[in-house]
N, C-alpha and C positions, 0 to 999 in steps of 0.2 A: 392647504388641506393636510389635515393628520390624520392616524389614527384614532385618536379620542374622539375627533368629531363625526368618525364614519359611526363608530360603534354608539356614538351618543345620538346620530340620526336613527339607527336600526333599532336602540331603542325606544325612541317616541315615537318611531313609525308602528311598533308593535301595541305601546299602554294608547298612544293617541290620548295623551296628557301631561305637561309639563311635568305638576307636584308631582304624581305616582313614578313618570321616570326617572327624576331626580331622583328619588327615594333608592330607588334600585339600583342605579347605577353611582350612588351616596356621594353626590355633590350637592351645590345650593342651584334653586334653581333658576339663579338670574347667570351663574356660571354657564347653568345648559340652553339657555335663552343666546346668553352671547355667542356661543359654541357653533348654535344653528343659526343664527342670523352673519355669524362670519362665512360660512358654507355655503348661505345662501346671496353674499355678496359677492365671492367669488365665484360660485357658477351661474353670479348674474339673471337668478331665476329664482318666485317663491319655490319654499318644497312645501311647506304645511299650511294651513289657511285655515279660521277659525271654526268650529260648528258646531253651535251650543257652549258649553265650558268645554268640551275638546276641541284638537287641532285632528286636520284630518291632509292625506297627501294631497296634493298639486297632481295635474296632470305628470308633470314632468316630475314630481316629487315620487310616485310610482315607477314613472322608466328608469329613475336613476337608484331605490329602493332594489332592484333586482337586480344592478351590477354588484352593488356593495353587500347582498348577502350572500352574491355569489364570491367575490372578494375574498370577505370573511371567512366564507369556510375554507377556500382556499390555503388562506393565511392560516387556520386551525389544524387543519390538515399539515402545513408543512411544519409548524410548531411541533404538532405531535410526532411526525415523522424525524425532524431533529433530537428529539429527545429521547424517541428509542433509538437510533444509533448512537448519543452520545450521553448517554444515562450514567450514575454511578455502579448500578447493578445490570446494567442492558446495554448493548450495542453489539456496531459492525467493527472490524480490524481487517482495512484491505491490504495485505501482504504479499508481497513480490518474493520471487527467491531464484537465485540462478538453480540452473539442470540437474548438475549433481548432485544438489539438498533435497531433489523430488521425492525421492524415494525412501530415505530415512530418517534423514537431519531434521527439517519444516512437519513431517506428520510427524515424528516418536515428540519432539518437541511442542507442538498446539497439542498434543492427547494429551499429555501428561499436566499442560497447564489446565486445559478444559475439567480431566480429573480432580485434580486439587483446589478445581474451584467451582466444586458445585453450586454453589449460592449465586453466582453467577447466570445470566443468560447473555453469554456471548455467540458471537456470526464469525467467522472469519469468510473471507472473499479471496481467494489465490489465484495466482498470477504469474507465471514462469515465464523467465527472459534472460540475456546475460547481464552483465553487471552495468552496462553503458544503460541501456533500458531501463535496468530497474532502479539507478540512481536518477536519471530522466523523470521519469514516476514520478519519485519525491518529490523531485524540486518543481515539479506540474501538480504535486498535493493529488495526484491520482492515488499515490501509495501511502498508507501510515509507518510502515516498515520495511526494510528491505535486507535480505540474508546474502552476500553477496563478496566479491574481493574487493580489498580497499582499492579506492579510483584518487589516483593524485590530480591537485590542482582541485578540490572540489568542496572549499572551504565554507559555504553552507552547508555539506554535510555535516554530520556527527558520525564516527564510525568508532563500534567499539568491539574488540575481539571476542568471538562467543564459542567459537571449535578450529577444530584442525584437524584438515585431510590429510592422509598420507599417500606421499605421489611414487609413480611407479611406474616402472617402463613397461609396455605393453605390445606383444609380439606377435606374429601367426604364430601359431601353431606347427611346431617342429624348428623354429628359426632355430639360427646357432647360439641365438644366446638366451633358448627357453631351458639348456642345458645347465645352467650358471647359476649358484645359490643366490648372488646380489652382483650387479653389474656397477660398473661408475660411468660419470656419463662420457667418458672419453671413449670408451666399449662400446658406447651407443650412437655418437655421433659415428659414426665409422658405416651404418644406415642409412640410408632416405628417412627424415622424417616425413612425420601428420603433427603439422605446429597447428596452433590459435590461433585465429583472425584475431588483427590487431584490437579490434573491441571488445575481447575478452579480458576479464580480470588477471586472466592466469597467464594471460601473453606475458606481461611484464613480469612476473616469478619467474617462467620457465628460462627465460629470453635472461635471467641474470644468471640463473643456477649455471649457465654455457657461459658466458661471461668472467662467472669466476675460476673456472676450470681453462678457461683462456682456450677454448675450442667453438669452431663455428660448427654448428648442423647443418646438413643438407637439406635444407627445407623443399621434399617435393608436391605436398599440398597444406590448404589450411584448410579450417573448419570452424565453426562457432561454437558448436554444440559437443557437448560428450559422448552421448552415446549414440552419435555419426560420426565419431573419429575412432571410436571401439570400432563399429561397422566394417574402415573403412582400413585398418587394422586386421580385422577378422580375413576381408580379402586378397592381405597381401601387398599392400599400398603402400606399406614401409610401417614402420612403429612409431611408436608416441609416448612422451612423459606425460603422465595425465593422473589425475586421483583415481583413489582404488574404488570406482565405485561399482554398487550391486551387479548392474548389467553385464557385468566381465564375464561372472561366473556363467552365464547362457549364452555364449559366443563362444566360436573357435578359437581363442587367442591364451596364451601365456602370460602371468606376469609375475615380474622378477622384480624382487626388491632392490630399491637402488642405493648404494654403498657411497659412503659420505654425504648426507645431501646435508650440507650448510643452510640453504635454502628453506626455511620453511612456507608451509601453505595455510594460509590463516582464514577463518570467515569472520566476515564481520557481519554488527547488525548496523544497519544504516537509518539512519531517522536525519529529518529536517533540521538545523542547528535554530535553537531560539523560537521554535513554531508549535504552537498550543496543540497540545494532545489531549483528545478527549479519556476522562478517566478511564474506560476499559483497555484504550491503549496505550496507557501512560504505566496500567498493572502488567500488562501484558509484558511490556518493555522491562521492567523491574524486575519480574519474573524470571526472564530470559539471562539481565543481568548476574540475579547471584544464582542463577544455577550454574553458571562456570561451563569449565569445559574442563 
């Protein structure tokens, strides 16, 4: 059983004549004879049966008439559903992006694509997580993109660098070293840290910035998120190397630029390596691309 031959039953069920279905559905009609008499030796039952110069349903030619145009429209339905999310001028873009791009990076970014492409009717769908998740996504084709730190070992991605945060020690307010134009991290280790849980993207940055300065931190807690390590910051829980992001400014805390950082912090865009993009996110992506950073 195929397709052709459901849509070739629904229509001789409807003209209830070989010549005139044939005509319609523009085959010969000993094509649509064999068509319906293979359908009806596999389900082992007539559907049509003669009356007059028309064919008219079978009992069971009826019962089985109302699964297949319900079928059908099904099938119509989800054709037309795939086609607006993956149109040339239409669709969805489900994007992920870690915490710290919520607020300025991911929206100033989609506005400004959305602007410049009016002719467009695109969706975007968003989705915040850390980097472990939202390369997860992809490679689960949950996500068409993801904004995120590069994740090593993850050679089905593609990652390709689109901006850069600048990191920064982040103190209560009144600490001794909210006094200090730029700190180096040997000044800051000398603190309790607020490190990343190791499934953040930015563990493995910060975790080398101390590495190459050949000093351990005091790691007194972690955290996943950003702006629960500001929080957590704000009350006194020790400091943190972390990106300058918005939230600082509405908290109690200081932050002091940090002096030498070798280290840089990169975002990437993340996509599937080798796996079909439908054109609205394959422009999207392009877009992203030569806007640089």
């Amino acid at each position: 059983m195929n397709l052709n031959q459901l849509h070739y039953f629904s229509r001789l069920a409807e003209t209830q004549h070989y010549t005139k279905a044939a005509e319609e559905l523009d085959i010969s009609q000993p094509s649509l004879s064999h068509a319906i008499s293979s359908l009806e030796k596999e389900l082992g039952t007539r559907l049509f049966e003669k009356q007059g110069r028309n064919v008219v349903l079978t009992k069971y030619g009826a019962i089985f008439q109302e699964y297949v145009d319900e079928s059908l429209k099904v099938l119509e339905t989800g054709v037309k559903k795939v086609r607006s999310l993956t149109g040339q001028t239409e669709g969805l873009v489900e994007l992920a992006y870690i915490y710290t791009l919520g607020s300025e990076f991911v929206p100033r970014i989609v506005s400004d694509f959305i602007r410049t492409h009016e002719e467009l009717k695109v969706r975007f769908h968003f989705t915040v997580g850390n980097t472990s998740e939202v390369i997860q996504g992809i490679k689960e084709e949950r996500f068409d993109i993801g904004f995120c730190s590069m994740a090593e070992r993850e050679s089905g991605i593609q990652f390709t660098p689109v901006g850069m945060e600048n990191l920064v020690v982040v103190v209560p307010k009144g600490h001794p070293l909210s006094y200090e134009k730029a700190v180096d991290l040997e000044q800051a280790a000398a603190y309790p840290q607020i490190f990343y849980t190791s499934n953040s993207g930015l563990r493995p940055v910060v975790d080398r910035m101390f590495e190459q300065v050949k000093v351990r931190p005091q790691i007194a807690y972690e955290i996943e998120e950003d702006g629960s390590m500001a929080g957590l910051v704000a009350q006194n829980f020790g400091i943190a190397v972390m990106p300058e992001i918005p939230v600082l400014k509405q908290l109690e805390v200081d932050v002091v630029p940090l002096r030498n950082q070798h280290q840089k912090r990169y975002v990437y865009m993340a996509c599937g390596k080798d796996k079909y993009q439908p054109p609205l996110v394959s422009k999207f992506a392009d877009y992203v691309k030569r806007r640089g950073f």
